[in-house]
KOLBA-670276 format. One record per residue (C-alpha): residue number from 1; x, y, z; residue in three letters. Coordinates in steps of 0.2 Angstrom, whole numbers, plus 5000, padded with zeros to 4 digits. Example, Ala and Ser with C-alpha at 12.3 -4.5 7.8 and 13.67 -1.06 7.14 Angstrom:
% KOLBA-670276
+-------+------+-------+------+-------+
! marvo ! east ! north !   up ! vexnu !
+-------+------+-------+------+-------+
!     1 ! 5062 !  4978 ! 5039 !   Ala !
!     2 ! 5068 !  4995 ! 5036 !   Ser !
+-------+------+-------+------+-------+
//
This chain:
% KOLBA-670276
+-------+------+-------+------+-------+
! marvo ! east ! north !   up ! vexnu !
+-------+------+-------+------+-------+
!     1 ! 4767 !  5169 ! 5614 !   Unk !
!     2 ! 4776 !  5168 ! 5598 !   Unk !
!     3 ! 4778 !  5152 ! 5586 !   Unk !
!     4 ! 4767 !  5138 ! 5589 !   Unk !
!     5 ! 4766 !  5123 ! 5601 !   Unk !
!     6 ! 4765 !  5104 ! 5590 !   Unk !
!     7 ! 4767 !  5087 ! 5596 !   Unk !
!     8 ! 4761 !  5070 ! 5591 !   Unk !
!     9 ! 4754 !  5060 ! 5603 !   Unk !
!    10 ! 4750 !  5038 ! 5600 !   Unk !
!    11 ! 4740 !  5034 ! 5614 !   Unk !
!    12 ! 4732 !  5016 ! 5622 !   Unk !
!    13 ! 4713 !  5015 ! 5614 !   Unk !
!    14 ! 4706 !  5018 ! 5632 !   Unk !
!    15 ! 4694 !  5032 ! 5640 !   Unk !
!    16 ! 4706 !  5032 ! 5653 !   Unk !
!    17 ! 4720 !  5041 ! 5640 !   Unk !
!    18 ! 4710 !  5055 ! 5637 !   Unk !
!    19 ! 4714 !  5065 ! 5655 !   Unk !
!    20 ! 4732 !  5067 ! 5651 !   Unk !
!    21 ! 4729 !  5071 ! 5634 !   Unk !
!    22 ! 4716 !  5083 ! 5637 !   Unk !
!    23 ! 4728 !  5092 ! 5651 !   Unk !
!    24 ! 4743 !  5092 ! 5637 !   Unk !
!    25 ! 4732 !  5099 ! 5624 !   Unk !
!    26 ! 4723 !  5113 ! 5636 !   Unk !
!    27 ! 4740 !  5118 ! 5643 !   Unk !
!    28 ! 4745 !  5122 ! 5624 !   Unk !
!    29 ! 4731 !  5130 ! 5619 !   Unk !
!    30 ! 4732 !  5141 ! 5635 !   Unk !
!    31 ! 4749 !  5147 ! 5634 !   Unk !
!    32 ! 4742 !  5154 ! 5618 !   Unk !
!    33 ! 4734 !  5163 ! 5628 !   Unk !
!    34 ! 4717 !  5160 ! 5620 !   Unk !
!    35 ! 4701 !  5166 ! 5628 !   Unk !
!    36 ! 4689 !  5154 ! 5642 !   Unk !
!    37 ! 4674 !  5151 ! 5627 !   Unk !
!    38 ! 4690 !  5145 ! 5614 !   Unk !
!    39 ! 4698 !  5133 ! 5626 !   Unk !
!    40 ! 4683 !  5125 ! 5631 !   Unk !
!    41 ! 4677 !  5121 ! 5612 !   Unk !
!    42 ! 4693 !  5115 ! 5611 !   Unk !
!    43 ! 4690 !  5104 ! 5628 !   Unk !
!    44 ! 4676 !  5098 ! 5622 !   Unk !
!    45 ! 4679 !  5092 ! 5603 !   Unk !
!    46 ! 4694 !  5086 ! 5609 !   Unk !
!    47 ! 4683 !  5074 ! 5621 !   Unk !
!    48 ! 4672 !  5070 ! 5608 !   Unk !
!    49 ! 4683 !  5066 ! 5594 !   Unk !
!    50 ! 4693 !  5054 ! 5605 !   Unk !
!    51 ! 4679 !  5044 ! 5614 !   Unk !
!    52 ! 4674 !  5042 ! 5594 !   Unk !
!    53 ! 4688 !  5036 ! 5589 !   Unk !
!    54 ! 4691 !  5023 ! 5605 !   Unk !
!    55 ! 4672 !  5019 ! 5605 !   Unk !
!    56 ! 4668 !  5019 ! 5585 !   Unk !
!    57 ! 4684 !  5019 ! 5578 !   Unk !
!    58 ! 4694 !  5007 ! 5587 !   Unk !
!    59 ! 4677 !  4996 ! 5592 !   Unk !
!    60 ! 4683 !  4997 ! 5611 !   Unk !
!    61 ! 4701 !  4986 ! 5606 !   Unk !
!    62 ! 4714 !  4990 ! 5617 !   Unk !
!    63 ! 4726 !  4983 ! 5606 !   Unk !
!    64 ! 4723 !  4998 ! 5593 !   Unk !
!    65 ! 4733 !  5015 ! 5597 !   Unk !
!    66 ! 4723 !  5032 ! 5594 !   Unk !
!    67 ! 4736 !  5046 ! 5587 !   Unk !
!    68 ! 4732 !  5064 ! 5591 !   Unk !
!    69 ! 4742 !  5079 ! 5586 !   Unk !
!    70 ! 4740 !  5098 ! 5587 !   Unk !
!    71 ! 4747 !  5114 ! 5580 !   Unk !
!    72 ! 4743 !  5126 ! 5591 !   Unk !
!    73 ! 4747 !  5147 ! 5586 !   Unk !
!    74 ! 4742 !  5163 ! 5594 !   Unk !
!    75 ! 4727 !  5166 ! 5581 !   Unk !
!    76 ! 4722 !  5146 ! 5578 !   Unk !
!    77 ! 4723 !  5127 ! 5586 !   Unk !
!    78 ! 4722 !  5113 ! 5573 !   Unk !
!    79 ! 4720 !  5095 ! 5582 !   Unk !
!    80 ! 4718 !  5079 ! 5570 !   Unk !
!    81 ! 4712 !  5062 ! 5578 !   Unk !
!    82 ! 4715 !  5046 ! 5569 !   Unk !
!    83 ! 4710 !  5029 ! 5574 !   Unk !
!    84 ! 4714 !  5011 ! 5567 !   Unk !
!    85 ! 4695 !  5009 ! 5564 !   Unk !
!    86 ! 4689 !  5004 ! 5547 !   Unk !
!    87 ! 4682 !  5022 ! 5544 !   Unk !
!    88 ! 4666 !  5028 ! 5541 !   Unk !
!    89 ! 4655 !  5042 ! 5533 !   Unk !
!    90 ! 4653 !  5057 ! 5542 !   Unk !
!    91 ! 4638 !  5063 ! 5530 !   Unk !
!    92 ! 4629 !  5047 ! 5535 !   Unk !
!    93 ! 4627 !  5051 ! 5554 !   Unk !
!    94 ! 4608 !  5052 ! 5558 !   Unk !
!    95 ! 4605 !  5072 ! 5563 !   Unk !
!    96 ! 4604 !  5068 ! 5582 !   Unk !
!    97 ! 4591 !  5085 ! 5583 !   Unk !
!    98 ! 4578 !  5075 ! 5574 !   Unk !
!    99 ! 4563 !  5068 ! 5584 !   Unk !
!   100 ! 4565 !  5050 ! 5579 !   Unk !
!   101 ! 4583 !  5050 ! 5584 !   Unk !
!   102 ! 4581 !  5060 ! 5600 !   Unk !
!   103 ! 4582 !  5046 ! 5611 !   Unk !
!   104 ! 4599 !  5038 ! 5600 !   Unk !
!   105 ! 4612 !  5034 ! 5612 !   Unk !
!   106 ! 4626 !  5041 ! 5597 !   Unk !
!   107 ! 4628 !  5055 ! 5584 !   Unk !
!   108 ! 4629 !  5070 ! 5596 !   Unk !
!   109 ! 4649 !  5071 ! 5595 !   Unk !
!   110 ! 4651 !  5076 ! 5576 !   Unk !
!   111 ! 4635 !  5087 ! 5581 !   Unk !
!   112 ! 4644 !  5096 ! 5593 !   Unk !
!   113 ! 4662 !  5097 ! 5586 !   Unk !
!   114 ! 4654 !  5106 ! 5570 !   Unk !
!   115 ! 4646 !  5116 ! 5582 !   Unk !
!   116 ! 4659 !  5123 ! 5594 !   Unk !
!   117 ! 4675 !  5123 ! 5580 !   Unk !
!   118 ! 4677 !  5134 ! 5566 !   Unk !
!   119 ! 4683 !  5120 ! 5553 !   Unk !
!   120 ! 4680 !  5102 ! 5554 !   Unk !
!   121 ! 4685 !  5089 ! 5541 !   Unk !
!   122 ! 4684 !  5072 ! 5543 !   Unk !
!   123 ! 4698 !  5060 ! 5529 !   Unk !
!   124 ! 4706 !  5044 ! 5527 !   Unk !
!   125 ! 4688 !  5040 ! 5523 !   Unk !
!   126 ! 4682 !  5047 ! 5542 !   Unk !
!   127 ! 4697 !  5037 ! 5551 !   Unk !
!   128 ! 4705 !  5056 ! 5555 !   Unk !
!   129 ! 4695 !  5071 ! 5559 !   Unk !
!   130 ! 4703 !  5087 ! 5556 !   Unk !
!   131 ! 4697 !  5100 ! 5570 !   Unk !
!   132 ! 4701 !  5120 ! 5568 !   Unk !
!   133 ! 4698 !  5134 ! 5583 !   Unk !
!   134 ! 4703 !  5150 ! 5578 !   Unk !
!   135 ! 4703 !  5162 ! 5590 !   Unk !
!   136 ! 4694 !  5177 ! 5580 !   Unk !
!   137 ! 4680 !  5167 ! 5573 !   Unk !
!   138 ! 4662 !  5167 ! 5584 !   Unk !
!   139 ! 4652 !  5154 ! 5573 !   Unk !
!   140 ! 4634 !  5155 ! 5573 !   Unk !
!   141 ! 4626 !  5144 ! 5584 !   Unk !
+-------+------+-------+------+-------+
//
């Protein structure tokens, strides 16, 4: 497919949002035709970064909005989160690999979206994380 899929979504700071912006975002990045392994990082830091941003972010207020949008092409997908939180410092989350954090109920999604994108950046001092697949790049695990 030629050109790119984009679109901005504000959606209700609620777990319950994320199935219909999951479906949105999957559909995009398969009519891309990107491979199985691709769309399921995608899936995945998708899930992550949006349970963050409701649970962290947002502190669980449903009266606060979570804005995703994606640029989607046939060689990368670029998805940015960004709650209404007051922010925080992605270098400061405790490595959840560590023994004395192993049994710590939190840090395992920056963990993971590091691990299954090509790119991540966090900005607006950690209140948006800027999440990159492209569809050439294995990253060493």
């Amino acid at each position: 497919m030629a050109g790119s899929s984009t679109k901005t979504m504000v959606v209700a700071s609620n777990p319950q949002a994320l199935a219909e912006l999951r479906q949105q975002v999957v559909q995009a990045v398969r009519s891309h035709d990107f491979p199985d392994a691709a769309v399921f990082a995608i899936q995945l830091s998708l899930d992550e970064a949006f349970c963050n941003a409701v649970r962290h972010g947002n502190q669980g207020d449903p009266r606060k909005v979570v804005t995703v949008s994606y640029e989607i092409t046939d060689e990368e997908a670029t998805i940015s989160v960004t709650d209404q939180g007051p922010g925080f410092d992605p270098d400061g989350v405790p490595d959840p690999t560590l023994e004395e954090n192993l049994t710590r109920p939190s840090g395992r999604g920056v963990m993971l979206m590091r691990q299954y994108m090509t790119d991540v950046k966090f900005s607006q001092g950690g209140r948006t994380v800027t999440m990159i697949k492209r569809r050439d790049c294995r990253k060493p695990l």
